[in-house]
N, C-alpha and C positions, 0 to 999 in steps of 0.2 A: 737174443744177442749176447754175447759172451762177455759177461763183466771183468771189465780190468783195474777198477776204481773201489777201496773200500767204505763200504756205507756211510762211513765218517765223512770222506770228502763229498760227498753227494748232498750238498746243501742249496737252498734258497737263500736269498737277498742281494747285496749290493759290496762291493768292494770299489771304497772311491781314493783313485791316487790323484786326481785334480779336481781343482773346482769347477773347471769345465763341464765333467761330466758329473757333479753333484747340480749344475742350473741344469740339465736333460731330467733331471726327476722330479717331480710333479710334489706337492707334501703329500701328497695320498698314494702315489706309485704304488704299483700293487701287481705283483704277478698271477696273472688267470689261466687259471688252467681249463680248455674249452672241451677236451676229447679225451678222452686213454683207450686204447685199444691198437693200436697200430704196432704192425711188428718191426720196423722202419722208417721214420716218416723224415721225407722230404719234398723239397721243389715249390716252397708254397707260394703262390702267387693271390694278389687282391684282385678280384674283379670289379670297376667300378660300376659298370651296368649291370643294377643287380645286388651292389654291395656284397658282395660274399667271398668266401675262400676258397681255393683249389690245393690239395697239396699229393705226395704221393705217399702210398703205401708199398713200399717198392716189392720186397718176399712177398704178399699176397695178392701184386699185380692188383692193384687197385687204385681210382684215384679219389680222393673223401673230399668231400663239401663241406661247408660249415657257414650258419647267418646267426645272427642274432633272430630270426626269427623262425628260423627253421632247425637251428641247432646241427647236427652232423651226421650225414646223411651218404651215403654212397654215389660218386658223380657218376664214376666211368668203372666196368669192371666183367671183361680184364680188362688192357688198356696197353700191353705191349711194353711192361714193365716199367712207366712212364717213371723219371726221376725229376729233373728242372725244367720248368715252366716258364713264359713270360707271354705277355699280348704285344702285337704287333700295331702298326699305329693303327687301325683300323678298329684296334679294340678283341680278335682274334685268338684266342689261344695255340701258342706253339709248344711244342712239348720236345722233350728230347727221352726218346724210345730206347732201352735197354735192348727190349727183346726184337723191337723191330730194327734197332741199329740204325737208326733213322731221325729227322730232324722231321714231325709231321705239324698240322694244322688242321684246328679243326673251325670247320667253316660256320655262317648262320645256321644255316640249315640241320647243324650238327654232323654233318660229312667228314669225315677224318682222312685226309689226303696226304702224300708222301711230298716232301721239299726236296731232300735229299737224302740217300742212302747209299751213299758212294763215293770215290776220289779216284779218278782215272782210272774205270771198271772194276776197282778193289771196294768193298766190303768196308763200311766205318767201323770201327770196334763199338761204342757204344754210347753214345752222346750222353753228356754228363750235366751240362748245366749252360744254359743261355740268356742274352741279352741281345736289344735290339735297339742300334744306335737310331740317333733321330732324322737317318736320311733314310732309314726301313732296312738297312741291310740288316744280317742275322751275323751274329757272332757266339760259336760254343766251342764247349771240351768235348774230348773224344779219348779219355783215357781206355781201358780197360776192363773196369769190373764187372758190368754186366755179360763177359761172355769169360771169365774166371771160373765159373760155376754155374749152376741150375739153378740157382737161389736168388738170385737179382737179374735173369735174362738166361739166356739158355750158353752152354759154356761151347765157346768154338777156341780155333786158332785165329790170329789176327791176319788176316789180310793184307793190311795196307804196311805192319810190321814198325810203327811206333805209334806215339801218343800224341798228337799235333791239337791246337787250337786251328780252328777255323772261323773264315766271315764269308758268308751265304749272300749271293745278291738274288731275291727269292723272284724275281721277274724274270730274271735271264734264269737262273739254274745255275753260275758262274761260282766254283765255288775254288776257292785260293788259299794255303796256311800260311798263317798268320803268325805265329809262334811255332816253334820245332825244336828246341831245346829242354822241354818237361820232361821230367822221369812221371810224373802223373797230373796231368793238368787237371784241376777241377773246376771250383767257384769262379766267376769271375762278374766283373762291373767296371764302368767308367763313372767318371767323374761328375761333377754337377755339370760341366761347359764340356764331357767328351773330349779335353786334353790329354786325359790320362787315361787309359785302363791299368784297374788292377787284375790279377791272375794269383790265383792259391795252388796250390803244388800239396797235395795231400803221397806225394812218395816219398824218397829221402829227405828230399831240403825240407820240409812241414814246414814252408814259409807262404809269404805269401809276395812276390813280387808287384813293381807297377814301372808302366812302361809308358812313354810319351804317343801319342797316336798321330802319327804326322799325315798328310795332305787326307786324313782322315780314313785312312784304310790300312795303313802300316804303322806297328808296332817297333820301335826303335827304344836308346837307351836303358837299358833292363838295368834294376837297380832291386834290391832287395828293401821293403817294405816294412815286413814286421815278421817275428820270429813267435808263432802263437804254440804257447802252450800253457798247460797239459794239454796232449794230444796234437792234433795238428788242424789248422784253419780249413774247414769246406766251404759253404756258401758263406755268401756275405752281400751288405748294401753300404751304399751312400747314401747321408744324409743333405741335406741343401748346403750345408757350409763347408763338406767335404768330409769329414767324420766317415771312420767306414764302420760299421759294426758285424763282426765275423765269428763264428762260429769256434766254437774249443772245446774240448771234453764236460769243461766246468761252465757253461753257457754261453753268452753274446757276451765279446771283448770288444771295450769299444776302443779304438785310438783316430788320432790328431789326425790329418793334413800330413805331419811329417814324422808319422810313424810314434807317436810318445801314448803309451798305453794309457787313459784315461780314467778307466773303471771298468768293471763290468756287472752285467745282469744274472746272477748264480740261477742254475734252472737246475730240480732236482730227478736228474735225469742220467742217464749213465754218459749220453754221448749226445750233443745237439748236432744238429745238421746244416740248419740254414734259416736264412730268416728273410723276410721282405715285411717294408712298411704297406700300410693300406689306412682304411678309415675313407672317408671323403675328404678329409685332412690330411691324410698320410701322415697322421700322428700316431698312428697303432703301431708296434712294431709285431708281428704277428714271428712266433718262433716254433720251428719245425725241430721236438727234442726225442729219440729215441721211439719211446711208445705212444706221446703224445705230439698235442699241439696246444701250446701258450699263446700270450701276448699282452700287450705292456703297452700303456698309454705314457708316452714322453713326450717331453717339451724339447722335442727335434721333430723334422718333418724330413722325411722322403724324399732324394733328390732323384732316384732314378726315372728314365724317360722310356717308356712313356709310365 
């Protein structure tokens, strides 16, 4: 990956602008580093049945595992240039496919079946990263990148001809946009109660917006969120009190409820990606950074559902 950070910024530790987020650190906080090898890594998701991790290796179309007891391990491979992950309430893995341009699912059985891969007989550009509100619908990005090149998906022309968020009703096949204003949609998450989604914009604006979720399917009041740099926000999560912690050049930024930057987790790494809580506590914050995979035991817990 093409470094744009000189080695001097490329630091480990803690940058604290509130005391909020110096009570999230534990006196032993300590960043672990669990993998290196990866020439990409994102999407990572906790599995609880199982305990373990899923995340993506996107350039070598791969998807890696990781347990404490088995250590790090190849789940899926290829895998359809798999990027963002989440489970469905069923416990499920859903994935969002570069190369298949697809929103698939993979069953008990280990069957990997298609949701969706289309919008009115047009072609998705490239699903990018998802979540799954707690009435079971599916909500992703559909920026771009995987068909820019050969390198993260195979490079086509866009089809449907912009970058639209989308929510999935996965029983019907009913699929609706939701947002249509991004120059590049990416990361995205709701709230602890599902009032709010946020949405990151990794094009021009490298912000991260949040929008009100009314009778629970539309997106309304767009309002700007937080302005993450160096670099620009991709994934991200909620924690229980509403805390989001999103992704930067320089690691996991964590801010407020109303946008006031807190602190962050320095990861030395050229570019983090994305990050999800896990643990059986959802105390771990498991972080998805360039060649590796981290994680960090804080005094926050996970609010995302499921």
């Amino acid at each position: 990956m093409t470094t744009y950070r000189p080695a001097e910024e490329v630091r480990e530790g803690f940058e604290i602008f509130d005391d909020r987020f110096r009570a999230m650190l534990p006196d032993n906080a300590r960043l672990v580093k669990h993998f290196t090898g990866t020439e990409w890594a994102e999407g990572p998701v906790y599995v609880p049945d199982g305990d373990y991790l899923l995340w993506s290796d996107i350039p070598n179309d791969r998807m890696m595992r990781w347990s404490e007891a088995d250590g790090a391990t190849v789940f899926r491979q290829p895998c359809g240039y798999t990027n963002g992950h989440t489970l469905d309430l069923q416990g499920r893995l859903v994935s969002c496919e570069h190369g298949g341009r697809r929103i698939s699912r993979t069953e008990a059985d280990g069957t990997v079946v298609t949701l969706v891969d289309s919008y009115q007989g047009k072609r998705l550009n490239s699903p990018n990263d998802i979540v799954v509100k707690s009435d079971g619908s599916i909500w992703f990005t559909d920026p771009p990148y995987g068909i820019l090149s050969d390198r993260e998906g195979h490079k086509a022309e866009s089809e449907i001809g912009a970058n639209y968020v989308f929510r999935l009703e996965p029983d019907s096949g009913d699929l609706e946009i939701v947002g249509d204003d991004f120059d590049r949609p990416n990361g995205l998450c709701f709230s602890p109660d599902e009032s709010l989604m946020y949405i990151s914009d990794t094009g021009e604006p490298g912000h991260i917006r949040v929008f009100d979720v009314a009778d629970g399917r539309r997106l309304t009041n767009s309002r700007v969120f937080a302005v993450v740099r160096p670099g620009k926000p991709d994934g991200f999560r909620c924690d229980v009190n509403g805390n989001i912690f999103t992704s930067a050049w320089d690691g996991i930024q964590v801010y407020s409820p109303q946008g006031e930057l807190l602190g962050k987790i320095l990861v030395p790494e050229q570019r983090t990606a994305n990050c999800c809580f896990g643990g059986p506590d959802k105390h771990r914050l498991y972080i998805a950074a360039d060649h590796s995979m981290y994680s960090i035991v804080l005094n926050a817990q996970g609010g995302q559902t499921p």
